[in-house]
N, C-alpha and C positions, 0 to 999 in steps of 0.2 A: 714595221709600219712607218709610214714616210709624212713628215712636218704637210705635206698637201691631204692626206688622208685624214690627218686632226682637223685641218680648215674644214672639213666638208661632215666633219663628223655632226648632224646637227637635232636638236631637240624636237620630239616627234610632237604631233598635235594633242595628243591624252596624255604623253609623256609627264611625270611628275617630275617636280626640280629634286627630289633627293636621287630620285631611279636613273636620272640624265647625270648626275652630277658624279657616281657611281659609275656609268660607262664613259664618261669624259675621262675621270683621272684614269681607272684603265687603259684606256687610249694614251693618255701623255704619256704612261710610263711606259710603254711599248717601242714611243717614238725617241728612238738612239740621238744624243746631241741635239739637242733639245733646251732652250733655256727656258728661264721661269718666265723669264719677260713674256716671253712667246705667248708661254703659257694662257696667262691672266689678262693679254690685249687680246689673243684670239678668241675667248669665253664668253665675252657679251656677243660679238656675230651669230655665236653656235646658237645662243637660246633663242626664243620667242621672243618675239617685242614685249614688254610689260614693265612694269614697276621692277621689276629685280636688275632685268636687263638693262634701265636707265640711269639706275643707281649706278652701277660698275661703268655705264661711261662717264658720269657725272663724278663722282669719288673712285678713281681706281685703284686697287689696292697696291700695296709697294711691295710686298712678300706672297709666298704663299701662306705661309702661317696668319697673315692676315685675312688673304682670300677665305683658307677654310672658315676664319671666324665670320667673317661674313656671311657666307653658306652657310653655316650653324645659326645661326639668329634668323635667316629667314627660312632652313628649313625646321626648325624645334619652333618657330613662330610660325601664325599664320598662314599656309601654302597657297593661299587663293593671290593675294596681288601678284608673286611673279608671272603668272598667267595673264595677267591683264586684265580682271576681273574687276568688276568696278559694283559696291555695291545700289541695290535698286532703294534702298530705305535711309533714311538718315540716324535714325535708332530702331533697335532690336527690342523684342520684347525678352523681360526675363525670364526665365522656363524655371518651373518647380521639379523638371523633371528631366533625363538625359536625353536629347534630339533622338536617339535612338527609338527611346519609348513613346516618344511623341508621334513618330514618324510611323511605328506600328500599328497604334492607335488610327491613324490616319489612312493607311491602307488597308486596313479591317472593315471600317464606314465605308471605304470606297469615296473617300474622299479624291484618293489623289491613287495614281497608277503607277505600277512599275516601267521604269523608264530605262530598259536594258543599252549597257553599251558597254561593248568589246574592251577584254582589257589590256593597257597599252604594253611595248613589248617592254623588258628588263621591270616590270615593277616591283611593287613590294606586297608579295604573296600574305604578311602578314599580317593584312590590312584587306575590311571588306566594306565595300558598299551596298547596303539593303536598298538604297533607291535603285541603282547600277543595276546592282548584282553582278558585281565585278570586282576588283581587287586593283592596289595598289593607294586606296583610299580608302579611313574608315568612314563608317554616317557621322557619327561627331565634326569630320574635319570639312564635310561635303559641303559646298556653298551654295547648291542646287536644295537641297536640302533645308537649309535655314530660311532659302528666300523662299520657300512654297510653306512652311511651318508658320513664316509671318504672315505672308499672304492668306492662307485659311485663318491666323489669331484674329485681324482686320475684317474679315470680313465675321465674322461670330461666332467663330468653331475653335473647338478646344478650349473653350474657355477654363476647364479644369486644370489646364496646365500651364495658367499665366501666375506667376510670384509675387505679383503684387497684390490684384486682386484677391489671393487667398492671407495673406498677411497682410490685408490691410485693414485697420482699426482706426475708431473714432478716437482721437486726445482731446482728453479733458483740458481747458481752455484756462489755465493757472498759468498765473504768474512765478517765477519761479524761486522766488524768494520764499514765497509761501509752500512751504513741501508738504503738502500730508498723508497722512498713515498708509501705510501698502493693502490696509483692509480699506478705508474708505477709497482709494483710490479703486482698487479693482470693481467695489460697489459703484461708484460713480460710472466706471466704462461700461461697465453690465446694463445699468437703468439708460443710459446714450446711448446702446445698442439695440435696446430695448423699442426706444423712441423712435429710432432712423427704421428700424424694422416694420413697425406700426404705421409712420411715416410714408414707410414706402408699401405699405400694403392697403393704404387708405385707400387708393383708387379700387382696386379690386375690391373691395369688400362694399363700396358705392352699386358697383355691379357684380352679381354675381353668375357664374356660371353654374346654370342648371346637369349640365353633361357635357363627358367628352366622347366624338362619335370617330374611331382612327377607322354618244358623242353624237344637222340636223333639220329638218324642217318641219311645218306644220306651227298646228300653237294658233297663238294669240297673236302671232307678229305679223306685216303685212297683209293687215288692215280684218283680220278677225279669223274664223273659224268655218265658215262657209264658202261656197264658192262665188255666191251673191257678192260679199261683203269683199273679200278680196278682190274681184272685177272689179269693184267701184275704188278698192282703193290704188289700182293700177291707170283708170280713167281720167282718177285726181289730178295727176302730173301735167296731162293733157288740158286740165281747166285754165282759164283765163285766172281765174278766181288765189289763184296761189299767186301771181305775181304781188300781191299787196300786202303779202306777209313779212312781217318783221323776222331775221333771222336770230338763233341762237345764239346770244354772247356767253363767252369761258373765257376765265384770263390765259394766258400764254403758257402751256406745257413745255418742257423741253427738258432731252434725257442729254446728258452729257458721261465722259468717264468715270466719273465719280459715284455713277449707278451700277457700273459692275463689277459684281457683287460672287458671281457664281465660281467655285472653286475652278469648275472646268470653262474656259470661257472659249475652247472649241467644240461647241455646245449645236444642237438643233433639237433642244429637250422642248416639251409643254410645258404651257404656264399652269403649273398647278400650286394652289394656292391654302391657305386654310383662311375659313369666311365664320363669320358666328351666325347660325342662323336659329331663331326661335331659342336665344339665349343656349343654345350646345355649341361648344365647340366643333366643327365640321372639318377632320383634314381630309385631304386629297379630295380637292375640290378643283376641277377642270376648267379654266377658264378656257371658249370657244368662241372664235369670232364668226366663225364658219355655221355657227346655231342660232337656230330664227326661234328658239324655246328655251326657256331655263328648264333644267328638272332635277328631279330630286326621287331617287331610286327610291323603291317599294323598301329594299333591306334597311336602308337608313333610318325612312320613316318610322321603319317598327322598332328602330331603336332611340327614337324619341318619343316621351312621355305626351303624346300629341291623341286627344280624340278623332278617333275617326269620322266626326259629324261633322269636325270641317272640313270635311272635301267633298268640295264641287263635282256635279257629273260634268262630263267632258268626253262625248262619243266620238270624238275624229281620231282620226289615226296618226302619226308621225311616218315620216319620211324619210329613211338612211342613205348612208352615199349610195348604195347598191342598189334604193329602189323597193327595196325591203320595207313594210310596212310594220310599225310597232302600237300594237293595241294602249291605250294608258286605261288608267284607274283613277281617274276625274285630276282636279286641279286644286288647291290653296295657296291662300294669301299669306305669306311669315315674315317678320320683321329679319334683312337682312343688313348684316354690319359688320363691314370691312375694315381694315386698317385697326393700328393701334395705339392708345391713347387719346390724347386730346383730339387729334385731328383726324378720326375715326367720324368713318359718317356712316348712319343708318337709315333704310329707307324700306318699304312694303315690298315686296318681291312675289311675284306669282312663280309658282313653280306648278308643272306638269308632274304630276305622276307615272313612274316607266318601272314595271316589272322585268325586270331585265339581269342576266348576269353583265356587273360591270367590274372593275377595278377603280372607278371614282366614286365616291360616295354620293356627288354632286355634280352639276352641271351649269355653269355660269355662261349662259349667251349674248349675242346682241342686246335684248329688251334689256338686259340688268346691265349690263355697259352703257347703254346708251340713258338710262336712267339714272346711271351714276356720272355719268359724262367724263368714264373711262376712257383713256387710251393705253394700250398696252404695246409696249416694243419688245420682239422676242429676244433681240438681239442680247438685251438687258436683261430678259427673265423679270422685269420690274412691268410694273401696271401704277398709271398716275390717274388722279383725278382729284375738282377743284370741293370744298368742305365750302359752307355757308359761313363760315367764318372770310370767307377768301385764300384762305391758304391750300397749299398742293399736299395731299397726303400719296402717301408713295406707299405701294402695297411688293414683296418681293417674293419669287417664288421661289421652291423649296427644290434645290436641281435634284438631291438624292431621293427625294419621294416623287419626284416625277420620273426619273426612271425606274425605280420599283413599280410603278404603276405600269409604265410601259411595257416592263418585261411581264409583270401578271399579267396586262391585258392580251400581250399575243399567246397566251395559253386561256382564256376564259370561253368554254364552250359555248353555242347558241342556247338561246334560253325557248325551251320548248314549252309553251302553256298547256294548262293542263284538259284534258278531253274532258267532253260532258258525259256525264255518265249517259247508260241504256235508257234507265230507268225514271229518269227525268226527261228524256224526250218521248218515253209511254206515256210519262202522265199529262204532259202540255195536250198531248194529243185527244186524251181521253177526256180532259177541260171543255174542249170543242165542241161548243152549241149544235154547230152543224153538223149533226151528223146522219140525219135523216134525210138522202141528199133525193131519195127517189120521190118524198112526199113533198115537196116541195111545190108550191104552186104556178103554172107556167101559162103564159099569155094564150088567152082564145084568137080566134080568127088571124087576118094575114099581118104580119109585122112588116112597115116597111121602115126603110133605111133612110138616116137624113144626114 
């Protein structure tokens, strides 16, 4: 092997610094007459731009036995900066748990996906990656790895396996001169823990939740129910009479970075949301801008402690994308309320009744957007709108149950109603006054036509 063959020998793009740093010294020692100088000036060329590589022009080593220690400390240390990896976070969260098992956990939920890539040539077969799934790197050492484990911590997932949050406790508020007993103390932490628990469970026990319950046209919207009443209110636009109205004021929405939230943010998932309505918690609830009707499935209903007296009749039909008409089973009013906490707003909601097989429990349309003074960006998977306090509450949807949903709904059969019996259209028949149709009395002399 010839001193130009070393110059050209160079660090592949997935190549690890131990697996390169292994066919590099094989190569020098190949190359006959050869000195160390050589050696140790020609080594930053070969590798990749990064932190390692800058260091050796910046401090170059004077030995080899110096180089290897150099190579020892960064390859027994952290292998991501001589690649040139820069991290995205300024601190890490601490994990109770091996990135390994965090990382399981995480592709189980379908949080996050296997992200295959070939593995580079010479590496170190004793070493695997569960993200990869590939070798020459274990998941412990992976940098792809940690940045996606913080990224779902940030956004609310995994919470089971943050180190602080499980080890962390209320201190009793002593001064420290004053020590006292390891019995009263642990008594003092227990009743603070006691309090902070209470504390934080004050608001919910303010409200309680009765239950937990785990797509349009027609309705009430544009301008009513009839064909009358929507003609007039299509005529409206046309009136003189509308120029003299005052418009709607909302203070100023606006989504920025800082709204997305969704593990996968190469996303075209539905906003689906969980909404409380008539005090049950409701998940998989559909937010739809493209529906001129809220509703609220037949199955739902029945699994709310809800009498059947309050619903409205309601004989029009609903309108699908295909033109398909859907019978309902009348209408009701229920208190619905979005967002959480303080800045939770609640307001009357009519919902349409739909016997239907669905995948959503519910149905959020135009009327309850536009009554809430909703705007939802999909981009964000988030829904904003302004509280009578003046503030913005910020509603986020749920990306893993929106695709559950989606994948149940492209297997949910059509929902066939059920025939009337024989024997119910004998008897309406047999109801029928008229049935004497010969004795019937019929006009004397000549009929004329007007």
């Amino acid at each position: 092997m010839t001193p130009a063959e070393l110059v050209n020998t160079k660090q592949e793009k997935d190549e690890t610094l131990r697996a390169f740093m292994l066919r590099y010294n094989e190569a020098a020692r190949r190359v006959k007459d050869v000195s160390h100088t050589f050696i140790i000036s020609n080594l930053p060329s070969c590798l990749r731009p990064g932190y390692f590589a800058e260091q050796l022009y910046a401090d170059p080593p004077k030995s080899i036995e110096e180089l290897q220690e150099t190579i020892a400390k960064f390859v027994g240390g952290p292998p991501r900066k001589e690649a040139g990896w820069t991290s995205k976070y300024d601190r890490y969260t601490t994990l109770n748990a091996p990135r390994a098992k965090v990382l399981e956990e995480a592709l189980q939920a379908e949080l996050l996906t296997v992200r295959r890539k070939a593995t580079p040539k010479n590496a170190d077969e004793s070493k695997t990656c569960r993200l990869h799934v590939n070798q020459g790197h274990d998941t412990e050492e992976c940098h792809m790895v940690k940045e996606e484990i913080e990224r779902l911590i940030r956004a609310g997932y995994l919470q089971e396996y943050v180190k602080d949050r499980a080890s962390r406790a209320p201190t009793p508020r002593r001064r420290e001169s004053a020590r006292p007993s390891p019995e009263r103390s642990s008594r003092r932490e227990e009743e603070s823990r006691r309090r902070s628990r209470s504390r934080s469970r004050q608001p919910q026990r303010e409200r309680t939740i009765r239950g937990r319950i785990d797509t349009i046209s027609g309705g009430f919207a544009g301008g009513g129910a009839s064909a009358s009443a929507r003609k007039r209110h299509l005529r409206s636009l046309k009136s003189v009479h509308m120029v003299g109205r005052q418009p709607r004021s909302f203070p100023s929405i606006t989504f920025t970075d800082a709204d997305f939230h969704a593990p996968d943010s190469e996303q075209d998932d539905p906003m689906v949301i969980t909404a409380e309505i008539a005090r049950y918690e409701v998940t998989k609830v559909l937010v739809d801008q493209g529906s001129s009707v809220n509703i609220l499935y037949w199955a739902t209903f029945l699994k709310m402690d809800l009498s059947e007296d309050l619903i409205a009749p309601f004989n029009e039909q609903i309108i699908g994308f295909a033109g398909e008409r859907v019978d309902t089973r009348g209408y009701l009013d229920l208190r619905t309320r979005l967002g959480a906490g303080d800045v939770a707003k609640e307001l009357r909601v009519r919902f349409l009744l739909v016997e239907a097989n669905a995948s959503y429990n519910a149905l959020l349309g135009r009327p309850c957007l536009n009554e809430f003074g909703a705007i939802v960006s999909t981009p964000h998977l988030a829904m904003k709108f302004p509280t009578k306090e003046g503030s913005i509450c910020t509603v986020r949807a749920d990306q893993r149950t929106a695709r559950q949903c989606y994948v149940a709904g492209l297997k949910v059969t059509p929902f066939i109603p059920p025939r009337k019996t024989r024997g119910a259209e004998t008897a309406a028949i047999e109801l029928d006054p008229r049935t004497d149709l010969d004795e019937r009395l019929h006009p004397q002399g000549d009929v004329k036509a007007y």
